[in-house]
PyMOL Python script that loads the backbone (N, CA, C, O; Angstrom):
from pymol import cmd

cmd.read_pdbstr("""\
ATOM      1  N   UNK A   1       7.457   7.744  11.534  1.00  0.00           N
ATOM      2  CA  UNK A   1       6.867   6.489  11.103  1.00  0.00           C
ATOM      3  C   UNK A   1       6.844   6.466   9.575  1.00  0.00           C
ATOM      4  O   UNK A   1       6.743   7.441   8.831  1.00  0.00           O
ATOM      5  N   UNK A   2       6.971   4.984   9.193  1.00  0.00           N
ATOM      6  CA  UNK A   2       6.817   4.873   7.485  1.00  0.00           C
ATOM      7  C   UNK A   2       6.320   4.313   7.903  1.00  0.00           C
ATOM      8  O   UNK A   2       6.412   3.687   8.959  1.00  0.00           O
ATOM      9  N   UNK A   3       5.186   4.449   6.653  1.00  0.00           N
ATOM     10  CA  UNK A   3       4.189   3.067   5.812  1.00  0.00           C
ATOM     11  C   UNK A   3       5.383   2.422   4.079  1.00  0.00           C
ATOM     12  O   UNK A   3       6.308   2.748   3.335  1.00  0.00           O
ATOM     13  N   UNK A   4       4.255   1.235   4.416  1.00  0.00           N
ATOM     14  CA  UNK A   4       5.418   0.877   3.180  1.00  0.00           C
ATOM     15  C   UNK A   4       4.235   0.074   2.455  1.00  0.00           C
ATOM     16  O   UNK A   4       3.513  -0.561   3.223  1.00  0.00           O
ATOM     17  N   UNK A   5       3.986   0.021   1.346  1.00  0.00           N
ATOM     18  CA  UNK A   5       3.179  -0.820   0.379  1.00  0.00           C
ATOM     19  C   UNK A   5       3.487  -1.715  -0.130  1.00  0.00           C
ATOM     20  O   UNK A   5       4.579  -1.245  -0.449  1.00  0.00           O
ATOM     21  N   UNK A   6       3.509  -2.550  -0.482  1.00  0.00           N
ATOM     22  CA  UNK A   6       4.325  -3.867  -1.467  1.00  0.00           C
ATOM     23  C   UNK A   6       2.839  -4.508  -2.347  1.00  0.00           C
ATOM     24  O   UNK A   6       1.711  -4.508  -1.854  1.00  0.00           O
ATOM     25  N   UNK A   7       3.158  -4.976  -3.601  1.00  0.00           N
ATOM     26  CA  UNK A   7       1.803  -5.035  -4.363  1.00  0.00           C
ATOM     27  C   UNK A   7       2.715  -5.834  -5.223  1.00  0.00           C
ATOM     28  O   UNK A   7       3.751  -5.277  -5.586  1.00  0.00           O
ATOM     29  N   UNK A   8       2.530  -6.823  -5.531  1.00  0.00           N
ATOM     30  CA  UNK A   8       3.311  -8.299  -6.157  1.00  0.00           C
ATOM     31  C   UNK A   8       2.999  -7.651  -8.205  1.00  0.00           C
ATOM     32  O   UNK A   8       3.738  -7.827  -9.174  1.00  0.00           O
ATOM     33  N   UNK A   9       2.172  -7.212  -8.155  1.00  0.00           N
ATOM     34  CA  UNK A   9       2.346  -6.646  -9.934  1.00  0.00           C
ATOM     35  C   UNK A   9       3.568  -5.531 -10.286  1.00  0.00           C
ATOM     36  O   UNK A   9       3.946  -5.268 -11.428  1.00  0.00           O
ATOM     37  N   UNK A  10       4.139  -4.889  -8.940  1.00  0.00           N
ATOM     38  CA  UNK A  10       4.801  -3.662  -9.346  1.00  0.00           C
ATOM     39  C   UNK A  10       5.980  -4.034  -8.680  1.00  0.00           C
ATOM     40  O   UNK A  10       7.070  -3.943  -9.244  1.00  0.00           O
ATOM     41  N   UNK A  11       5.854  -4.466  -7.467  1.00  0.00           N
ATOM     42  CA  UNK A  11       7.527  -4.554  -6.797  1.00  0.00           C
ATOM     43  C   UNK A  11       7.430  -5.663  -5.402  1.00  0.00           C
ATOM     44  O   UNK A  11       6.962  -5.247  -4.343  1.00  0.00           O
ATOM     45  N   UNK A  12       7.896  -7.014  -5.534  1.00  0.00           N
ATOM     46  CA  UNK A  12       7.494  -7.543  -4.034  1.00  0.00           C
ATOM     47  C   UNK A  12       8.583  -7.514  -3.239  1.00  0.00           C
ATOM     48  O   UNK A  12       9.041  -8.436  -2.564  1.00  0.00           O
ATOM     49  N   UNK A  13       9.120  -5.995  -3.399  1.00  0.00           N
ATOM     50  CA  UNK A  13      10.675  -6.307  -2.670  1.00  0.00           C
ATOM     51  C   UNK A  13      10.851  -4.543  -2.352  1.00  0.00           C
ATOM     52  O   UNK A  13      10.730  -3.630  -3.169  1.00  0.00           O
ATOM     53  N   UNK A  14      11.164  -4.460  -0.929  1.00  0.00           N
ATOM     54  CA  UNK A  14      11.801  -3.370  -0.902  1.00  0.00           C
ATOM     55  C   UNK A  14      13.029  -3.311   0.225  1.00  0.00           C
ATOM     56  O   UNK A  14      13.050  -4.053   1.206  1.00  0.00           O
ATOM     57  N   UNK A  15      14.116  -2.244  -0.089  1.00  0.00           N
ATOM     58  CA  UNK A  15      14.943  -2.349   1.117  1.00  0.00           C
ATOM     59  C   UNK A  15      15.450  -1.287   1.458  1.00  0.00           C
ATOM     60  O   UNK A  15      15.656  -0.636   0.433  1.00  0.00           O
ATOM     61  N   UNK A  16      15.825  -0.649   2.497  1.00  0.00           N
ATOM     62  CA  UNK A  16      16.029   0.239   3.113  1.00  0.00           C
ATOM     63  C   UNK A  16      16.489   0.552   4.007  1.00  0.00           C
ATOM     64  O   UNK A  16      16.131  -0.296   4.825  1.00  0.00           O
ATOM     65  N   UNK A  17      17.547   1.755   4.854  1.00  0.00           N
ATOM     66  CA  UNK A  17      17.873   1.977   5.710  1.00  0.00           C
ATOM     67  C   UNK A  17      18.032   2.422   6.981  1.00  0.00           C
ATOM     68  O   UNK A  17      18.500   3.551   7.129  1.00  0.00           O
ATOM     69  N   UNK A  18      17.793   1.884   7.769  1.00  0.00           N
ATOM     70  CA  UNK A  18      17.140   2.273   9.234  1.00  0.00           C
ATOM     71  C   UNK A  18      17.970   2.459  10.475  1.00  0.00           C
ATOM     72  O   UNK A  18      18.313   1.605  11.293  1.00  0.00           O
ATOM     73  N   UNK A  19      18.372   4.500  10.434  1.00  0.00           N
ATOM     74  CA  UNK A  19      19.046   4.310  11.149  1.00  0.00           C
ATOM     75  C   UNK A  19      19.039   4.693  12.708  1.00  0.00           C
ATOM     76  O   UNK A  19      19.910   5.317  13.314  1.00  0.00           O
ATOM     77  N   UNK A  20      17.943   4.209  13.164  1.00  0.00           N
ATOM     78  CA  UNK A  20      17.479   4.252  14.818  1.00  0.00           C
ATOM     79  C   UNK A  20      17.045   2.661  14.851  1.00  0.00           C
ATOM     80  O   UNK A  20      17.007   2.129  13.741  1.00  0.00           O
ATOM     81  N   UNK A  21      16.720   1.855  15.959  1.00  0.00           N
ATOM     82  CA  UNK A  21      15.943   0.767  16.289  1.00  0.00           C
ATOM     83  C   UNK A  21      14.490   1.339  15.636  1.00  0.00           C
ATOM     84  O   UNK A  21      14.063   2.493  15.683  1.00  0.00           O
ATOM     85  N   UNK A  22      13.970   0.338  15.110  1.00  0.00           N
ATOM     86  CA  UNK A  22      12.532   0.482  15.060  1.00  0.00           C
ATOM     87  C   UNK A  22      11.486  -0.689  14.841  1.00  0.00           C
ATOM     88  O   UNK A  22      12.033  -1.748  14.532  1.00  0.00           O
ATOM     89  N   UNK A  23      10.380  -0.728  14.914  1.00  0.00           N
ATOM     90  CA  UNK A  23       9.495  -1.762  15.042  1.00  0.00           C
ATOM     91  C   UNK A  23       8.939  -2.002  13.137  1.00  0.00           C
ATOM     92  O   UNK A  23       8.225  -1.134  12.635  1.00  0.00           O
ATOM     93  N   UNK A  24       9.294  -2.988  12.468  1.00  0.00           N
ATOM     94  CA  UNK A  24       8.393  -3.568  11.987  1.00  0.00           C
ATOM     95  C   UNK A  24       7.159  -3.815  11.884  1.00  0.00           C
ATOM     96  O   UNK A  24       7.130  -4.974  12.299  1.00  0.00           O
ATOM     97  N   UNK A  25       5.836  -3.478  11.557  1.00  0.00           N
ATOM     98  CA  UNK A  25       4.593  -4.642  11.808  1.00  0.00           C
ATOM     99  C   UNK A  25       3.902  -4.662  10.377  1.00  0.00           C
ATOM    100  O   UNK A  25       4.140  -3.723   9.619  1.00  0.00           O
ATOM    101  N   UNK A  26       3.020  -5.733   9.954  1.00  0.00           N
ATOM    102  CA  UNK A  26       2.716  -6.280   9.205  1.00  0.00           C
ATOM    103  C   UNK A  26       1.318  -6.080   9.262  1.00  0.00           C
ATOM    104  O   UNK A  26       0.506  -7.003   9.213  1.00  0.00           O
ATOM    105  N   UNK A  27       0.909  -4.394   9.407  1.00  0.00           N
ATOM    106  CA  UNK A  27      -0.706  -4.317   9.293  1.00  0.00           C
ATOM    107  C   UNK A  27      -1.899  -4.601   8.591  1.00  0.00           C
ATOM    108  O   UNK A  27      -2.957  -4.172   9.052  1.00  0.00           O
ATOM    109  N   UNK A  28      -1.888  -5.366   7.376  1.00  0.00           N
ATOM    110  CA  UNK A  28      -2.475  -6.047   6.419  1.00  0.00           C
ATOM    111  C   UNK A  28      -1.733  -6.535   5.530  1.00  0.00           C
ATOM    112  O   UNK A  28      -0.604  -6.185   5.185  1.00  0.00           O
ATOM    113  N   UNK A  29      -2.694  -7.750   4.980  1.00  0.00           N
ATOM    114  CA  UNK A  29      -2.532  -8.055   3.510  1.00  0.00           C
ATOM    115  C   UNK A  29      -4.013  -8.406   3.194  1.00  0.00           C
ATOM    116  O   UNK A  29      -4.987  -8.428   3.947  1.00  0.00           O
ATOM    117  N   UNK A  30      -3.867  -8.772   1.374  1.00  0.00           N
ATOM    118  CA  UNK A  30      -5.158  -8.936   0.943  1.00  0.00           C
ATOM    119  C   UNK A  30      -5.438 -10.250   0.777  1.00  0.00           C
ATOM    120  O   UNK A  30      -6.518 -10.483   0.235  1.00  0.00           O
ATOM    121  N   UNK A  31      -4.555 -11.470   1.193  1.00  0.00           N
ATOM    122  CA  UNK A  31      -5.716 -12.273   1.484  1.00  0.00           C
ATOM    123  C   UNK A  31      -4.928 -12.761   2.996  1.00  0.00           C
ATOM    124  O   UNK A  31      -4.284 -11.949   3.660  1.00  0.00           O
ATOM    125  N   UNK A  32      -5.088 -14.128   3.378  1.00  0.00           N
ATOM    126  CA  UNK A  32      -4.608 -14.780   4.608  1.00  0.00           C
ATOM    127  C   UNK A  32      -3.703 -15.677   4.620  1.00  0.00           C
ATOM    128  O   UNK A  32      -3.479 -16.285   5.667  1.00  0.00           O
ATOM    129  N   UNK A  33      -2.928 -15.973   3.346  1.00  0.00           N
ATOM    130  CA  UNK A  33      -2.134 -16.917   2.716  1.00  0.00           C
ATOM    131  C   UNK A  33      -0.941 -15.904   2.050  1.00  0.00           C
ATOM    132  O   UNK A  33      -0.053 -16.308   1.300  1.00  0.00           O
ATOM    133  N   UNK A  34      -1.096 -14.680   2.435  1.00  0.00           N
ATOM    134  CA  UNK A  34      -0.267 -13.374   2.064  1.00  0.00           C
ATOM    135  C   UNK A  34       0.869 -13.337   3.303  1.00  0.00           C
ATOM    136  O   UNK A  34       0.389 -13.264   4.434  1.00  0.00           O
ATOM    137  N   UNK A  35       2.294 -13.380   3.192  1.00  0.00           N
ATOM    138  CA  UNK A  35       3.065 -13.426   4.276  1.00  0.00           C
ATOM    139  C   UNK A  35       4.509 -12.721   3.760  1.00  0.00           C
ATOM    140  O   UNK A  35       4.701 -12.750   2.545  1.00  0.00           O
ATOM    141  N   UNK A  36       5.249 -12.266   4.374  1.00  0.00           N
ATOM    142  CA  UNK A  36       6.827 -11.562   4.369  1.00  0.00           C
ATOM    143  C   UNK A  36       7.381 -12.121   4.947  1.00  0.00           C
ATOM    144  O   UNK A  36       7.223 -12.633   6.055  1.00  0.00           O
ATOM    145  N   UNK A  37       8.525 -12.087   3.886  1.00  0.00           N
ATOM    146  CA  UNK A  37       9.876 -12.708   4.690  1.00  0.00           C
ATOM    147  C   UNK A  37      10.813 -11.081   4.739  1.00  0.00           C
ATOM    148  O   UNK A  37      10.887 -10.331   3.765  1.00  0.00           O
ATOM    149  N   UNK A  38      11.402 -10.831   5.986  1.00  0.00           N
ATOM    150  CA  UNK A  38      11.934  -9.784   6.470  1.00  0.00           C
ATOM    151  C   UNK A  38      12.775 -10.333   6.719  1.00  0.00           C
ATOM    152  O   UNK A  38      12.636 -11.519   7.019  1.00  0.00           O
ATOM    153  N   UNK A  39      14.854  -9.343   6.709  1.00  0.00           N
ATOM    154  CA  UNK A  39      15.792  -9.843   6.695  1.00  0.00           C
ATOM    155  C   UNK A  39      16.621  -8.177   6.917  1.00  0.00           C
ATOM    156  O   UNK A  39      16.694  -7.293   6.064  1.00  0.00           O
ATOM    157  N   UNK A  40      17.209  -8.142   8.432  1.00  0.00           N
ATOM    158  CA  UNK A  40      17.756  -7.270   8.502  1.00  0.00           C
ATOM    159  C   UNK A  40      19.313  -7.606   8.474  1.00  0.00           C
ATOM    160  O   UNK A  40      19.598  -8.783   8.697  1.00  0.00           O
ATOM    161  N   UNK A  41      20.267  -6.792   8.248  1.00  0.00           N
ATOM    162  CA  UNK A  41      21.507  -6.990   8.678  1.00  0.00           C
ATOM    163  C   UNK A  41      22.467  -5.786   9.191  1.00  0.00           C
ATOM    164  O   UNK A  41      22.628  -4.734   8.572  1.00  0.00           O
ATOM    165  N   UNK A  42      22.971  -6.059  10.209  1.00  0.00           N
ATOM    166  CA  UNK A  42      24.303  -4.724  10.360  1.00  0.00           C
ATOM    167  C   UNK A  42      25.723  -5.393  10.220  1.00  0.00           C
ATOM    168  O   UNK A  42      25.772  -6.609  10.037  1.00  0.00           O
ATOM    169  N   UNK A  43      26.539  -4.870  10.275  1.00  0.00           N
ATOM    170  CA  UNK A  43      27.576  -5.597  10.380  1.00  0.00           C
ATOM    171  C   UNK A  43      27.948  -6.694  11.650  1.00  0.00           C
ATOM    172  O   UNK A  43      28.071  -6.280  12.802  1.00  0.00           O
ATOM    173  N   UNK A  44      28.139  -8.401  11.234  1.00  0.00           N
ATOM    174  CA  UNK A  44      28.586  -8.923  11.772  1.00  0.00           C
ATOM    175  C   UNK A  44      27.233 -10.396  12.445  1.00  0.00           C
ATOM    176  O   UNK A  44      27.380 -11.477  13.016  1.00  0.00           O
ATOM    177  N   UNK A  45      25.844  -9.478  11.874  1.00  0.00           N
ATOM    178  CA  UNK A  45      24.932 -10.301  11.984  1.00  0.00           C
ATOM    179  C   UNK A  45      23.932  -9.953  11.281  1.00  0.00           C
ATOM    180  O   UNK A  45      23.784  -8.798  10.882  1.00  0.00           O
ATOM    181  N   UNK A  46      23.055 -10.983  11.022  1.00  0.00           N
ATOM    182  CA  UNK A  46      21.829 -11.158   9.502  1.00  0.00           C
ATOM    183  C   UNK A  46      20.620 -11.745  10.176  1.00  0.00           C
ATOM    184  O   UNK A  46      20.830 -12.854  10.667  1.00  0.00           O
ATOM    185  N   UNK A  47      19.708 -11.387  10.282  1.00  0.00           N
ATOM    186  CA  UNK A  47      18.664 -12.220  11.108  1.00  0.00           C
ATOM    187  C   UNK A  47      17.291 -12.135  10.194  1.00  0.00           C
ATOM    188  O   UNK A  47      17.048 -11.058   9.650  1.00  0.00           O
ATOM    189  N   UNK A  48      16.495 -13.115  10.033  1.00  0.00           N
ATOM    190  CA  UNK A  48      15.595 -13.288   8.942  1.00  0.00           C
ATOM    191  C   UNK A  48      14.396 -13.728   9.741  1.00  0.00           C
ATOM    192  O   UNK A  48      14.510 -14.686  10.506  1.00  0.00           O
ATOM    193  N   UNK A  49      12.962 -12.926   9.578  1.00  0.00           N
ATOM    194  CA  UNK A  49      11.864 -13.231  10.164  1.00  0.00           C
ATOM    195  C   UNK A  49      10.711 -13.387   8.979  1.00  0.00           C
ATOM    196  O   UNK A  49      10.732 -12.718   7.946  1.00  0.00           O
ATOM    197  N   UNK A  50       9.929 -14.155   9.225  1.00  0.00           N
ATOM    198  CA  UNK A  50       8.962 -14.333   8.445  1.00  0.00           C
ATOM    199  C   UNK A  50       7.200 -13.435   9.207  1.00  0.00           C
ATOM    200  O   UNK A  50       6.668 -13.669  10.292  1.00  0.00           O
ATOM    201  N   UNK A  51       6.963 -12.913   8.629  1.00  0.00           N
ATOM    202  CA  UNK A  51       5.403 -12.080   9.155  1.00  0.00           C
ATOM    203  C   UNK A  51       4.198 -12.466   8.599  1.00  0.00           C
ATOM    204  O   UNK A  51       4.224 -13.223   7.629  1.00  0.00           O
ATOM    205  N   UNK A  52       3.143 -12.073   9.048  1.00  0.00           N
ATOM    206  CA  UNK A  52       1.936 -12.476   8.420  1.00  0.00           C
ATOM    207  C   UNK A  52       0.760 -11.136   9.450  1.00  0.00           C
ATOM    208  O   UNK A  52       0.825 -10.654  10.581  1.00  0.00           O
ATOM    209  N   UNK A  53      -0.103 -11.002   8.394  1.00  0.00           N
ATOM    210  CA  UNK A  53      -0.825  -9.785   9.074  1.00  0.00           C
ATOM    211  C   UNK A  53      -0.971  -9.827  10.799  1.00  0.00           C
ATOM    212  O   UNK A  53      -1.336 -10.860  11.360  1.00  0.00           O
ATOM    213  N   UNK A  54      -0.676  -8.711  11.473  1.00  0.00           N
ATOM    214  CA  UNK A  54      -0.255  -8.864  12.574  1.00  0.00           C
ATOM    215  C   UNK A  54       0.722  -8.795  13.501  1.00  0.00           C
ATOM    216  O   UNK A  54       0.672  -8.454  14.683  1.00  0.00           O
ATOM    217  N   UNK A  55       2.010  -9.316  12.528  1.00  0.00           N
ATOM    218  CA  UNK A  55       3.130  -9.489  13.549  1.00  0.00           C
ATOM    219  C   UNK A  55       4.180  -7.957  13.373  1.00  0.00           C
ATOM    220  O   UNK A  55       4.305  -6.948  12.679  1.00  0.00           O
ATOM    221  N   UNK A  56       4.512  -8.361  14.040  1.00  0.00           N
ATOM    222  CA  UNK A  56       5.934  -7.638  14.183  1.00  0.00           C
ATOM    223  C   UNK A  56       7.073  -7.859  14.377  1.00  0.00           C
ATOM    224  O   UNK A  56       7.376  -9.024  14.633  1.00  0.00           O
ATOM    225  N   UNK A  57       8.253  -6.704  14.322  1.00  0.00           N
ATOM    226  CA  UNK A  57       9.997  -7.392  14.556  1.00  0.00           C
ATOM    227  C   UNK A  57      10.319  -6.036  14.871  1.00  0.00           C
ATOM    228  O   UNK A  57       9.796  -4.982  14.508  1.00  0.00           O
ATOM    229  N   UNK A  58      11.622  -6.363  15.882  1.00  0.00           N
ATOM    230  CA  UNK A  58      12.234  -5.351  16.011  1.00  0.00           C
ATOM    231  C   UNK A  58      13.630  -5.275  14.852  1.00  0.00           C
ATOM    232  O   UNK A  58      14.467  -6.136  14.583  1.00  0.00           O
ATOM    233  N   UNK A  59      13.479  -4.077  14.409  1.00  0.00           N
ATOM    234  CA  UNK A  59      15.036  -3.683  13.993  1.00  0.00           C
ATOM    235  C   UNK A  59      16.085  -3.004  14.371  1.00  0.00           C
ATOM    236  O   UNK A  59      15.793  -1.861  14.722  1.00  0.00           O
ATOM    237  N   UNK A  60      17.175  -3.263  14.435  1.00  0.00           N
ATOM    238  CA  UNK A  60      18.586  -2.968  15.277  1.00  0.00           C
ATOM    239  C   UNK A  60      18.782  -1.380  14.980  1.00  0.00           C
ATOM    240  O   UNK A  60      18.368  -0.899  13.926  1.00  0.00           O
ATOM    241  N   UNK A  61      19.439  -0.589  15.973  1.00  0.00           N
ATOM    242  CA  UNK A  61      20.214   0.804  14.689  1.00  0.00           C
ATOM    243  C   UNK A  61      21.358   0.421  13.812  1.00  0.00           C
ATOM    244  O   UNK A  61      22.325  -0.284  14.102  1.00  0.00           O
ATOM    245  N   UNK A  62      21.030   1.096  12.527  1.00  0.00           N
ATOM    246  CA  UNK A  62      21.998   1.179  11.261  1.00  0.00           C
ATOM    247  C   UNK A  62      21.914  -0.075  10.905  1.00  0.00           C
ATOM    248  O   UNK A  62      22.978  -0.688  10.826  1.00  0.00           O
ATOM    249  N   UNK A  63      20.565  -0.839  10.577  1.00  0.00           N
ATOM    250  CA  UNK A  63      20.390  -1.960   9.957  1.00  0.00           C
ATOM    251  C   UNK A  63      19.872  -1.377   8.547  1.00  0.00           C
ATOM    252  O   UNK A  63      19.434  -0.282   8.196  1.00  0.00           O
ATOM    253  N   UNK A  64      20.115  -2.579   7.909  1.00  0.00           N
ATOM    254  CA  UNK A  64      19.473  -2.745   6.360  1.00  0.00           C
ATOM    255  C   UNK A  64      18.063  -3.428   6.282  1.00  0.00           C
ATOM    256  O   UNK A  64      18.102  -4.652   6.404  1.00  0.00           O
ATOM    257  N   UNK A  65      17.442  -3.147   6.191  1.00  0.00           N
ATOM    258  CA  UNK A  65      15.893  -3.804   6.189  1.00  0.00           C
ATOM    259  C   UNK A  65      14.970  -4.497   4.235  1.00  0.00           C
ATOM    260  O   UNK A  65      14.248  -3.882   3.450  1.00  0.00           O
ATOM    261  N   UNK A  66      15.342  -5.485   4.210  1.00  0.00           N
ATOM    262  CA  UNK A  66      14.563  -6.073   2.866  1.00  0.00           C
ATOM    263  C   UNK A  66      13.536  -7.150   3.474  1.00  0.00           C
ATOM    264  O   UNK A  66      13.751  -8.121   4.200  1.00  0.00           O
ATOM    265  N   UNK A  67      12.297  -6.623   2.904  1.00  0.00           N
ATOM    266  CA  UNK A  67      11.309  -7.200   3.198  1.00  0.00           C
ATOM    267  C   UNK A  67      10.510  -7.616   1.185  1.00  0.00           C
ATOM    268  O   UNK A  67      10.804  -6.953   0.190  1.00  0.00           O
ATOM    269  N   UNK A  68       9.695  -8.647   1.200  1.00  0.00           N
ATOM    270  CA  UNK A  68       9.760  -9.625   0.298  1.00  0.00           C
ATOM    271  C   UNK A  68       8.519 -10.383   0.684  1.00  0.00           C
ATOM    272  O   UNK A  68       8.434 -11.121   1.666  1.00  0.00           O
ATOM    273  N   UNK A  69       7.047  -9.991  -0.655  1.00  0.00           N
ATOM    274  CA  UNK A  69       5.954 -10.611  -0.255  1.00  0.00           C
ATOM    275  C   UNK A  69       5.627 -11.878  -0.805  1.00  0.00           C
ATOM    276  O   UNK A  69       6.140 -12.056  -1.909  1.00  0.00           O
ATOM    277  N   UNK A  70       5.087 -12.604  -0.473  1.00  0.00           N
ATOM    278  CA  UNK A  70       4.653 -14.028  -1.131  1.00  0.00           C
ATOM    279  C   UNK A  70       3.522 -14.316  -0.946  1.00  0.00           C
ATOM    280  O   UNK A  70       2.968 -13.855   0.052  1.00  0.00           O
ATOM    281  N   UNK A  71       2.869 -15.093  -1.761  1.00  0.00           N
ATOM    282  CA  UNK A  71       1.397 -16.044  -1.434  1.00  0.00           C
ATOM    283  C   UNK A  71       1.357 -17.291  -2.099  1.00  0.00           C
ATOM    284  O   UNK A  71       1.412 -17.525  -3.307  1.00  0.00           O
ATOM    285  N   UNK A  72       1.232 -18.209  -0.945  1.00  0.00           N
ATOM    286  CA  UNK A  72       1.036 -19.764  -1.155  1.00  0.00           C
ATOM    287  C   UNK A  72       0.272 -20.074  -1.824  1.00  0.00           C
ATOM    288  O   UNK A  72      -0.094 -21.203  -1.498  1.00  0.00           O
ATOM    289  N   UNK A  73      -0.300 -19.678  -2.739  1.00  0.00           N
ATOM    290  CA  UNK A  73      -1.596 -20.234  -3.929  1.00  0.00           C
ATOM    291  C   UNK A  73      -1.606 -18.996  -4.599  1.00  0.00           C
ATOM    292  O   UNK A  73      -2.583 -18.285  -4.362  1.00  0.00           O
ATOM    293  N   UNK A  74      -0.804 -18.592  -5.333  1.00  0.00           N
ATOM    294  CA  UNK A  74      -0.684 -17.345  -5.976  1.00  0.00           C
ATOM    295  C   UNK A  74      -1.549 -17.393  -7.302  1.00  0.00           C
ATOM    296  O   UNK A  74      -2.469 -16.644  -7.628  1.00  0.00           O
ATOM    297  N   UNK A  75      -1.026 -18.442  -7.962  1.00  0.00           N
ATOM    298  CA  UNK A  75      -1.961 -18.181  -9.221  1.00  0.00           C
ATOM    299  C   UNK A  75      -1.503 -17.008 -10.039  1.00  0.00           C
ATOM    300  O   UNK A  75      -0.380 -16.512  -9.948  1.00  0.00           O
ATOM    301  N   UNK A  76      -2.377 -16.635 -10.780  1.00  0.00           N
ATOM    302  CA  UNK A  76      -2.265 -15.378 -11.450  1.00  0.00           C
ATOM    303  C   UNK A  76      -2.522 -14.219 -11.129  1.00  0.00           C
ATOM    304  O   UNK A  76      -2.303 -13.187 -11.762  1.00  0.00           O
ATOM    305  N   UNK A  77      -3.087 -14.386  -9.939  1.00  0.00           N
ATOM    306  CA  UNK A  77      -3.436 -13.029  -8.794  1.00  0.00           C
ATOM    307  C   UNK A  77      -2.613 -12.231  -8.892  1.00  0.00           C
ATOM    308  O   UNK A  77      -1.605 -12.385  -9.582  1.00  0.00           O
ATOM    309  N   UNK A  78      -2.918 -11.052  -8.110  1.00  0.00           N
ATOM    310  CA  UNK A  78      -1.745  -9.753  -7.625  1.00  0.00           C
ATOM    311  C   UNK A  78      -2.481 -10.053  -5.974  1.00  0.00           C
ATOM    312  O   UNK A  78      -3.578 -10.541  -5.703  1.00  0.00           O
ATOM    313  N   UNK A  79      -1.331  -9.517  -5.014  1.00  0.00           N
ATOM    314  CA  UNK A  79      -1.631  -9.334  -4.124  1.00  0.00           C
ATOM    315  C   UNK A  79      -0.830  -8.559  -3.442  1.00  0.00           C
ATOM    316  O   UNK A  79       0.326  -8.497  -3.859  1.00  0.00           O
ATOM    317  N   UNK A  80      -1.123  -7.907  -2.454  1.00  0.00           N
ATOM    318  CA  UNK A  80      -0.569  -6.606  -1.304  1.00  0.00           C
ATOM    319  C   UNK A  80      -0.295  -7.054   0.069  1.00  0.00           C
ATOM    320  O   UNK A  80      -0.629  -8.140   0.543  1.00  0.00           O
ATOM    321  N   UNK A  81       0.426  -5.997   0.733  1.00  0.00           N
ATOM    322  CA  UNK A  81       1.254  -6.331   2.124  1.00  0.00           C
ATOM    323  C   UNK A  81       1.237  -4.855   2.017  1.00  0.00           C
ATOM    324  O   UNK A  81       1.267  -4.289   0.925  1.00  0.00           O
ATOM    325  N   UNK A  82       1.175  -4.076   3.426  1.00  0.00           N
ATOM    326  CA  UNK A  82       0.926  -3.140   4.131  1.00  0.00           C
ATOM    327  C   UNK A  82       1.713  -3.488   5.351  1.00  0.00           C
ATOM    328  O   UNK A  82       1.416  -4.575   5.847  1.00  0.00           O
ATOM    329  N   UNK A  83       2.737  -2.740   5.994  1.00  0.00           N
ATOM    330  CA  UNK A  83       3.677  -2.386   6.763  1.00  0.00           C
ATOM    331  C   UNK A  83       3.981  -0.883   7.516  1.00  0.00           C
ATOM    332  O   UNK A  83       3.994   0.118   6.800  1.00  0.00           O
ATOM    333  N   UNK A  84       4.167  -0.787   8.624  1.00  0.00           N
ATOM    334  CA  UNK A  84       4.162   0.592   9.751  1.00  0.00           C
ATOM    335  C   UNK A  84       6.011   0.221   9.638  1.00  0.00           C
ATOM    336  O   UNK A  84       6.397  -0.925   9.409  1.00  0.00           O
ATOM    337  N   UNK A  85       6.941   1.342   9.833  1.00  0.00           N
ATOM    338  CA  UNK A  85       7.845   1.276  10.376  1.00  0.00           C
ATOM    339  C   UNK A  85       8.049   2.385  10.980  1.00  0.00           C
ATOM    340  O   UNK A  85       8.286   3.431  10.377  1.00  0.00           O
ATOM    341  N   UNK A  86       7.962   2.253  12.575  1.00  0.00           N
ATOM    342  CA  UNK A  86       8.297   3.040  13.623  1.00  0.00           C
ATOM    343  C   UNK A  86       8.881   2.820  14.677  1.00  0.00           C
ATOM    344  O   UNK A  86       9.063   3.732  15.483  1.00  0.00           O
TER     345      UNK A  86
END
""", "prot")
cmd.dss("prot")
cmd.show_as("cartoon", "prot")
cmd.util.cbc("prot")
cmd.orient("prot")
């Protein structure tokens, strides 16, 4: 299992390689207007999910995984996203 952090002052983007199937989930953020857009690809197909604390996705074997945090009233805030990948 990975944890993965994302924190909008340092990096709202990470991507990585995953090479078994594995589950996505979206175990917090810091506020409720905090959401990911997730975007795996292997060869020949690209599939793009959007998360919000709670959800989950499955990922394919030997996918590419970029996940990417946002908040709808951002402001000048910082804000976080917390992720399991297993």
């Amino acid at each position: 299992m990975a944890k993965i952090h994302l924190d909008s002052s340092v990096s709202q983007s990470v991507t990585r390689a995953v090479p078994k199937s594995a589950v996505l989930s979206c175990t917090a953020t810091s506020a409720p207007d905090v959401y990911a857009h997730a975007i795996w690809v292997v060869v020949g197909d690209i599939r793009q999910f959007t998360l919000y604390a709670g959800d989950s996705m499955v990922v394919p074997d030997g996918a590419t995984l970029t996940i990417w945090i946002f908040r709808k009233q951002a402001g000048q805030s910082t804000w976080t996203a917390d992720f399991d990948l297993k």
